[in-house]
C-alpha positions in Angstrom: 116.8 101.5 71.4 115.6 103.3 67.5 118.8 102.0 66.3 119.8 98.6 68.1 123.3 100.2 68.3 125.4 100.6 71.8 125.8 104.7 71.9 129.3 104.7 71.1 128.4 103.7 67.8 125.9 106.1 67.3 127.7 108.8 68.7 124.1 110.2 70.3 125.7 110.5 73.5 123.6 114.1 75.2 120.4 115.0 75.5 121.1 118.4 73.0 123.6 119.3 70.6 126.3 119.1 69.8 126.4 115.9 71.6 123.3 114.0 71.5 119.7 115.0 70.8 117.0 115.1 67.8 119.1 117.4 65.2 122.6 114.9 66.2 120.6 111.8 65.4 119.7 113.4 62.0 123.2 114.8 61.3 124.4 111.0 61.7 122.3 109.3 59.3 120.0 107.8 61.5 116.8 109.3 60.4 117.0 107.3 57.6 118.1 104.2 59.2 116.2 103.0 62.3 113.6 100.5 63.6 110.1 102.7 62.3 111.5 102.3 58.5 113.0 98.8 59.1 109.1 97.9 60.4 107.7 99.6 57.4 109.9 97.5 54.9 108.8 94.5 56.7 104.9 95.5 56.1 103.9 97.1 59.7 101.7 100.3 59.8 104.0 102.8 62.3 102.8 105.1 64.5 104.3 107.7 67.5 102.3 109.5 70.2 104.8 111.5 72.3 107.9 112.4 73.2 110.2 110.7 70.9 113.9 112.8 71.5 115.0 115.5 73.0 116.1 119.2 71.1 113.3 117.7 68.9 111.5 121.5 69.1 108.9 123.6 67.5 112.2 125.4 65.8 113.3 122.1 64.2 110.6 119.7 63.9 110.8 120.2 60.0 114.4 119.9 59.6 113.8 117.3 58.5 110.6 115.8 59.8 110.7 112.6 61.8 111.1 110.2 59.3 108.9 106.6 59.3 106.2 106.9 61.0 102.7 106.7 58.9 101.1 108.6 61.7 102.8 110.8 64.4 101.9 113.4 67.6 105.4 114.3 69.2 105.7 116.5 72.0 108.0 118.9 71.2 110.2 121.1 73.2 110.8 123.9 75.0 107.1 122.3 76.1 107.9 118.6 76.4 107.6 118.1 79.9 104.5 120.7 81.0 102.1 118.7 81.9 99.9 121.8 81.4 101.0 123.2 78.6 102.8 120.8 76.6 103.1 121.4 72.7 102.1 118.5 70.4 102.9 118.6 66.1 100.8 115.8 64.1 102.8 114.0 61.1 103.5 116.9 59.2 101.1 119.6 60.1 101.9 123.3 62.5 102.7 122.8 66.2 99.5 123.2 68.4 100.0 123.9 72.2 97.6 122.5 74.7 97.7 124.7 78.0 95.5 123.8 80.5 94.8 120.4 79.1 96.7 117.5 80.7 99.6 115.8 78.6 99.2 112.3 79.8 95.2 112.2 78.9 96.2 114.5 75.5 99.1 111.8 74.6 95.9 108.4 75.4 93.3 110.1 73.7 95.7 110.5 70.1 96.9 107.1 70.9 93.2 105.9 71.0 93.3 107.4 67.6 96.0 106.0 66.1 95.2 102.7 67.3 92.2 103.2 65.6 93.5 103.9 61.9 95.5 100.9 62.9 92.6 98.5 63.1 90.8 100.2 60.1 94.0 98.5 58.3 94.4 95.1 57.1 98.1 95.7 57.5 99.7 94.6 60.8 100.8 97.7 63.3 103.2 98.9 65.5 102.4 101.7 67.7 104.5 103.5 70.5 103.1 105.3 73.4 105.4 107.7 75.2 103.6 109.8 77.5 106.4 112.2 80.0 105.3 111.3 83.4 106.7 110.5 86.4 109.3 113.4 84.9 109.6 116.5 86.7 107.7 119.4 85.2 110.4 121.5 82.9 109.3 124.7 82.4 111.7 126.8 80.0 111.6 130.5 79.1 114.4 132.4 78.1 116.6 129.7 77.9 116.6 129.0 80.9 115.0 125.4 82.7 113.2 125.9 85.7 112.6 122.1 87.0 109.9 121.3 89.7 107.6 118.3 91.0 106.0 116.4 88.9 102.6 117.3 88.0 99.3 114.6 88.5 96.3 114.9 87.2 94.0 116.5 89.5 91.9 113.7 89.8 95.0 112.2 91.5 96.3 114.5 93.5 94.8 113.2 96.9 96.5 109.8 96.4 99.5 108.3 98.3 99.4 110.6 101.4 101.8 108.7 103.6 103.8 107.2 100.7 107.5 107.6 101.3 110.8 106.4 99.5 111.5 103.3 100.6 114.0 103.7 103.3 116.6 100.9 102.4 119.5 100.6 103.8 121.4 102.9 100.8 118.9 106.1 102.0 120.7 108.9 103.1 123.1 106.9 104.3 125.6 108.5 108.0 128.4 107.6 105.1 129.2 108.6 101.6 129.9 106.0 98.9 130.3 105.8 95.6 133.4 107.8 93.6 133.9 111.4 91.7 131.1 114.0 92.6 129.2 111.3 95.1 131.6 111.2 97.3 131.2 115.2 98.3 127.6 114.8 98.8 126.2 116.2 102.1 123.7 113.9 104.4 119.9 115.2 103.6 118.4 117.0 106.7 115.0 116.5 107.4 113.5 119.1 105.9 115.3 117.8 102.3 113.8 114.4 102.8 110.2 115.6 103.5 110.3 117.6 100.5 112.0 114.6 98.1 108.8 112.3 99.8 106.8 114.8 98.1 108.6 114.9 95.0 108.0 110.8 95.4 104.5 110.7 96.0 103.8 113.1 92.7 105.7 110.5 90.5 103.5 108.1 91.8 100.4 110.2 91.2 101.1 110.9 87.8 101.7 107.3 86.8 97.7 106.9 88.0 97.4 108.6 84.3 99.5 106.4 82.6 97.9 103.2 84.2 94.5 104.6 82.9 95.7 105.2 79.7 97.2 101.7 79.3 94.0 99.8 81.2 92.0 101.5 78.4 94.3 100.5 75.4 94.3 97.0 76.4 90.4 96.9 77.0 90.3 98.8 73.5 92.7 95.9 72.0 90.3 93.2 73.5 86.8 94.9 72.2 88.7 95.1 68.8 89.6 91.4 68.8 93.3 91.4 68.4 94.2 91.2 71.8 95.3 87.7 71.5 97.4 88.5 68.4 99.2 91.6 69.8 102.3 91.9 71.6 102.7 94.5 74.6 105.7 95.8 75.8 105.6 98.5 78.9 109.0 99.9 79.8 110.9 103.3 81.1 113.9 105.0 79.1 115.6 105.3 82.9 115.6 104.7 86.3 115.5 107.6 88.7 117.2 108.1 92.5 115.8 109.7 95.3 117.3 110.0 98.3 119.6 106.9 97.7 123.0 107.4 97.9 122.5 111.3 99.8 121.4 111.8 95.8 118.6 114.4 95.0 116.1 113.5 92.9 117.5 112.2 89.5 118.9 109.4 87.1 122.5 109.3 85.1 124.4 107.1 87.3 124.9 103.2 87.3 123.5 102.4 90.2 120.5 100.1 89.8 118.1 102.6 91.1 119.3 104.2 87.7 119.9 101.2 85.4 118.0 98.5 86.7 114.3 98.8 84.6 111.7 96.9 84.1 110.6 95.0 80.9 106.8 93.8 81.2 105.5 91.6 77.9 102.2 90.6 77.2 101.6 88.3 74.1 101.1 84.9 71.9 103.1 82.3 74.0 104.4 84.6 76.5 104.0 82.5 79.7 101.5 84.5 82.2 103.1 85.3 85.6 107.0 84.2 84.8 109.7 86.2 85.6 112.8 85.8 83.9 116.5 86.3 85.4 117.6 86.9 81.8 120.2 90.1 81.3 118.7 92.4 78.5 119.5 95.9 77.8 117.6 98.4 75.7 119.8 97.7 72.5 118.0 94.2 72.5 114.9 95.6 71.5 114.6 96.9 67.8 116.0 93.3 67.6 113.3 91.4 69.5 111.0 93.5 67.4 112.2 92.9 64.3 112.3 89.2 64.9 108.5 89.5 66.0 108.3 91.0 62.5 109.2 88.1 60.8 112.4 89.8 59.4 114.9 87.3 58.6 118.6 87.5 60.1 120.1 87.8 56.7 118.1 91.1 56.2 119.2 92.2 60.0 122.2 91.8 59.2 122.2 95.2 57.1 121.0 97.0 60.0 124.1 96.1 61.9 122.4 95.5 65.3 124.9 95.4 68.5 121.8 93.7 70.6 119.9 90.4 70.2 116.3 89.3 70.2 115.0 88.5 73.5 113.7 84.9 74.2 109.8 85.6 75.2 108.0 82.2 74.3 108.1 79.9 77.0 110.0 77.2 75.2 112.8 79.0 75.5 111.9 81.0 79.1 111.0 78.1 81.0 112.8 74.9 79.2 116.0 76.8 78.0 117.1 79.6 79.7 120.4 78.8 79.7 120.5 79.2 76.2 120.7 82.9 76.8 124.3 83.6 76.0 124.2 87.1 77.5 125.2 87.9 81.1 126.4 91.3 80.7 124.8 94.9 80.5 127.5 97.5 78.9 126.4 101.4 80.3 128.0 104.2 79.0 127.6 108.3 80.4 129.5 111.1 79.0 129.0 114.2 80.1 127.6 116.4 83.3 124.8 115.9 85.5 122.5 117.8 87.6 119.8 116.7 90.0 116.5 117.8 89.8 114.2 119.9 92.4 115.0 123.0 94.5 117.9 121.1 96.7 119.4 119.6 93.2 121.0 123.0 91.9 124.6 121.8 91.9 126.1 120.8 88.6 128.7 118.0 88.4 130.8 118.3 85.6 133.5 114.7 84.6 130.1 112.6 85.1 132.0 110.2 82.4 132.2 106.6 83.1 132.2 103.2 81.2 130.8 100.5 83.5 129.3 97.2 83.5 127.1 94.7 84.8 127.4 91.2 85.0 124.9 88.2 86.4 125.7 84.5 86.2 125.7 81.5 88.0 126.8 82.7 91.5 127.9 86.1 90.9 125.9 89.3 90.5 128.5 92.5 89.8 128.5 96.3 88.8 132.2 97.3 87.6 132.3 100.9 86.8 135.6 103.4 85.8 134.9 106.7 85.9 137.0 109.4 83.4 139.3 110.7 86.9 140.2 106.9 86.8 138.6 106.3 90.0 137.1 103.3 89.8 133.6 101.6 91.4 133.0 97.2 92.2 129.9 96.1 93.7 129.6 92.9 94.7 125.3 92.9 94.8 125.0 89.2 95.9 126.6 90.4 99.1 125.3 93.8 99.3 122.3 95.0 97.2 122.4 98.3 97.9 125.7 98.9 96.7 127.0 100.5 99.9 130.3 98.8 99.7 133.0 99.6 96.8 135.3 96.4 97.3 137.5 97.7 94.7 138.6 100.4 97.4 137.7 98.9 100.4 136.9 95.3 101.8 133.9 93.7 102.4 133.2 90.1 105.0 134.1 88.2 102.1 137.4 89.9 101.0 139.1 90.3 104.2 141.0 93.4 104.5 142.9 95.1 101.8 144.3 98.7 101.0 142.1 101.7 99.7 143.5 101.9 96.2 142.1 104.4 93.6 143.8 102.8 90.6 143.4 99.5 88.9 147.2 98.9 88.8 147.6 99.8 92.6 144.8 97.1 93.4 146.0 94.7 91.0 149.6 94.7 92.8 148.2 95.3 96.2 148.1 92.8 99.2 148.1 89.2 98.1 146.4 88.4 102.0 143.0 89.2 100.5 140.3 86.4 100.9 139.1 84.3 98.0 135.9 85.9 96.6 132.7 83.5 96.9 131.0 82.5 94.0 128.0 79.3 94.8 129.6 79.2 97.9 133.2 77.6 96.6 136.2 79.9 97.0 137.4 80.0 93.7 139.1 83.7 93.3 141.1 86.5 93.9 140.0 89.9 94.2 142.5 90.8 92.0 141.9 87.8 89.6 138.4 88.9 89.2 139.0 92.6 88.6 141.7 92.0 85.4 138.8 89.7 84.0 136.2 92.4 84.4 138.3 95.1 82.7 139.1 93.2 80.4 135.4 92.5 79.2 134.8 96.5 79.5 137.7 96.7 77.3 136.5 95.1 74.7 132.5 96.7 75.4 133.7 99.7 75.3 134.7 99.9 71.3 132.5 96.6 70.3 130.4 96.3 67.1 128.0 93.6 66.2 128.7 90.3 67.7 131.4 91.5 69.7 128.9 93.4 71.8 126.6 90.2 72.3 129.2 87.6 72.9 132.3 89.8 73.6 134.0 86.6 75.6 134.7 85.3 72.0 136.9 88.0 71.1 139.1 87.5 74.6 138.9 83.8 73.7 137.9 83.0 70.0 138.6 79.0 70.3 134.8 79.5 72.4 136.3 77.7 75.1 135.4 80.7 77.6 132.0 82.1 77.2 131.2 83.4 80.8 132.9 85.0 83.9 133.1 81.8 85.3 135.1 80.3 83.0 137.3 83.0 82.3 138.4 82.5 86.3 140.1 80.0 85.3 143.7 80.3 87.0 145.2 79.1 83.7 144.2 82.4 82.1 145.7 84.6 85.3 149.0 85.6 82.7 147.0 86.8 79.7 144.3 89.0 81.8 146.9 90.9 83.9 148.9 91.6 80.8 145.7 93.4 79.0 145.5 97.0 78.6 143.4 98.6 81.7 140.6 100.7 80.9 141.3 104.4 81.8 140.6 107.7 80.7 143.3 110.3 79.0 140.9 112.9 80.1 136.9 113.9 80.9 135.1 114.4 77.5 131.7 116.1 77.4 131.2 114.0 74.2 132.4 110.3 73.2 135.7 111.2 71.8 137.7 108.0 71.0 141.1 109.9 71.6 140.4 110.1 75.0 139.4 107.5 76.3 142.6 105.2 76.5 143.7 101.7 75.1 141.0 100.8 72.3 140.5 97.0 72.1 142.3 95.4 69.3 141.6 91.5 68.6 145.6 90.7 68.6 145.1 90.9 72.0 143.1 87.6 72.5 144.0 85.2 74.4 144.8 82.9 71.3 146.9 85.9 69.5 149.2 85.9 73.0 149.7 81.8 72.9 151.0 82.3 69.2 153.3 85.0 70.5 154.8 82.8 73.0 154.4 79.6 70.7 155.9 81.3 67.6 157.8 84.4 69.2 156.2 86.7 66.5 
């Protein structure tokens, strides 16, 4: 999101060193070079109030400081997510710990305060509010991370008595799904699934915080007289799981429970009510705001952004929304993962997986490969709840085809398989739609720039494909099941380009492969 870069180009991959975290963003240059000091060259006031990265800590906070933000309050860890006794360090001053005070109401009342110097300035402002809740309350001591329910504010803590998970059809499901670690997971007895209600019903109450804080800011905005003339963006860093594929409570994998967030915008021609079927990921961000800026493209250029700004007026919503090129999400994990809450004490190491999600006109996918090579297809049109991998196994529309766990095993496997549907026209194979999909992931998976917003023009750089649907085209069948497959030389903690298999390289375009056969060369 800071840098407007897809994590294999930042290389911030963890949550802590040596792989991710506050001091690996520093060691990479990135203190110097993301969205807070891009706004301040443009003329905006910045400000921070909460948690900003992880292994940012009261041992490190100074090494170096945060750098662009004219005022800051960051939470600071090993106290980052106590929501009674979380640690908070102000631009450049000591840590000061707050125990017994609540974190959410200690992050809106410095918030207030920023917003405040904000509007004592005749410069314009941006101002981020990141406040902890719904996470579950951390405590660490020793070095060691004891993880429990979320804490509400007591004022809350009566609320949602009868609330529940939602029991869709992918809840603690009779059958295991998925691939890798999922497919071990045991069915949640009933006491496990009264206790993960709980755990739900705690997120909810300490979002009742939250939705204070941000009632007040906008009434606050409104008083001040620049309501009108401010834009508003609420969103979430992650999804979270609870009960949904047998998982206990966490985030980390690419199921839309996980990935699927939303993006609410309130502001100057920003149509009131619309929703928008547009496909945006975080990376689109420092771009949108940046063009909300007035910074010119030229000048984000420099920056080398892998996302785009996201249409918001309604000329473009409601008239034009086909003029968003984008139909693709590109996710990327490395690492391990462990779910939260006293049933959630197993670790899974290999959680390393490229995957991606694609909607368009008829067609609404989640493609994932996984570092064992095991591989995940979802086909959500058909089955929402992603209950069904048709890559191994087949669904109505599919008719019935081997269970394969390798892409060159499907790709030669029964040619009886049904045409998949896309607007209701049989127009593919299986097979023809995985090579076109792995393909695309091929080329995500090492893209820079404009491959990663329009990565159909590196397959095809005459233009003359630009979505899935066109590259179904049977005329193209050759050229995709000749690509390199996407696979794994082994499971990496860290992104470690050496292992992770065939890199894309634009001689393999489609137009590179015609002058082959054209010129022999």
């Amino acid at each position: 999101m800071w840098t407007g870069k897809a994590a294999h180009n930042t290389n911030v991959t963890d949550l802590h060193p040596p792989w991710g975290g506050f001091p690996k963003f520093v060691s990479q240059g990135f203190n110097d070079a993301y969205l807070p000091i891009w706004l301040q060259e443009a003329g905006y006031n910045t400000y921070y109030v909460g948690k900003l990265f992880n292994a940012q800590s009261t041992s490190n906070y100074n090494k170096p400081h945060a750098a662009g933000w004219r005022g800051s309050d960051f939470l600071l860890d090993p106290y980052t997510y106590e929501y009674y006794n979380a640690t908070f360090q102000r631009n450049h001053e000591h840590p000061v710990n707050y125990e017994g005070q609540y974190s959410t109401d200690v992050v809106a009342e410095k918030a207030f305060g920023f917003l405040q110097d904000a509007l004592e300035e005749s410069s314009p402002f941006f101002l981020t509010i990141a406040p902890t809740a719904p996470h579950s309350n951390v405590h660490i001591a020793d070095g060691q991370a004891e993880q429990s329910m979320p804490r509400p504010a007591k004022r809350h803590e009566h609320l949602f008595q009868h609330a529940k998970v939602p029991r869709n059809p992918n809840f603690n499901p009779d059958m295991t799904g998925g691939a890798s670690w999922l497919l071990t997971l045991p069915k949640q007895n009933q006491s496990n699934v009264d206790y993960n209600d709980e755990w739900y019903r705690n997120r909810l109450r300490t979002l009742q915080a939250v939705d204070e804080m941000i009632d007040q800011l906008v009434n606050r905005l409104k008083q001040s007289g620049v309501l009108e003339n401010t834009n508003i963006f609420i969103s979430t860093d992650n999804g979270y799981s609870i009960g949904q594929h047998r998982r206990q409570p966490g985030k980390q994998c690419a199921f839309e429970e996980d990935i699927n967030i939303p993006l609410l915008v309130r502001g100057p021609g920003v149509p009131q009510g619309f929703k928008t079927p547009i496909v945006t990921s975080h990376v689109d961000l420092a771009p949108t705001f940046l063009e909300l800026a007035g910074v010119s493209q030229d000048e984000q250029a420099r920056y080398e952004l892998d996302g785009s700004a996201i249409p918001l007026k309604s000329e473009n919503l409601i008239s034009s929304p086909q003029s968003w090129p984008q139909e693709h999400v590109n996710v990327e994990m490395w690492g391990i993962i462990q779910s939260e809450g006293k049933y959630g004490f197993v670790l899974y190491p290999n959680h390393t997986y490229k995957a991606l999600r694609i909607v368009g006109e008829g067609y609404d996918l989640l493609y994932t490969v996984w570092c064992s090579n095991e591989h995940e297809l979802y086909d959500l049109t058909d089955d929402p709840w992603q209950m069904n991998n048709i890559f191994n196994e087949s669904s109505r529309l599919f008719g019935v085809g081997p269970r394969t766990s390798s892409l060159d095993s499907m790709l030669s496997a029964s040619t009886e398989l049904k045409q998949v549907f896309l607007n209701g026209n049989a127009t593919t194979t299986i097979s023809q739609l995985i090579s076109r999909l792995d393909a695309l992931l091929l080329v995500l998976k090492t893209c820079k720039m404009d491959e990663c917003r329009l990565p159909w023009l590196s397959l095809h750089p005459t233009g003359d494909v630009l979505s899935l649907r066109d590259a179904l085209d049977p005329r193209f069948d050759d050229f995709y099941d000749t690509r390199p497959k996407v696979h794994y030389e082994r499971c990496e903690r860290g992104y470690i380009p050496e292992s992770e298999g065939a890199m894309w390289d634009g001689r393999m375009s489609f137009a590179a492969m015609e002058h082959e056969v054209w010129t022999g060369a």
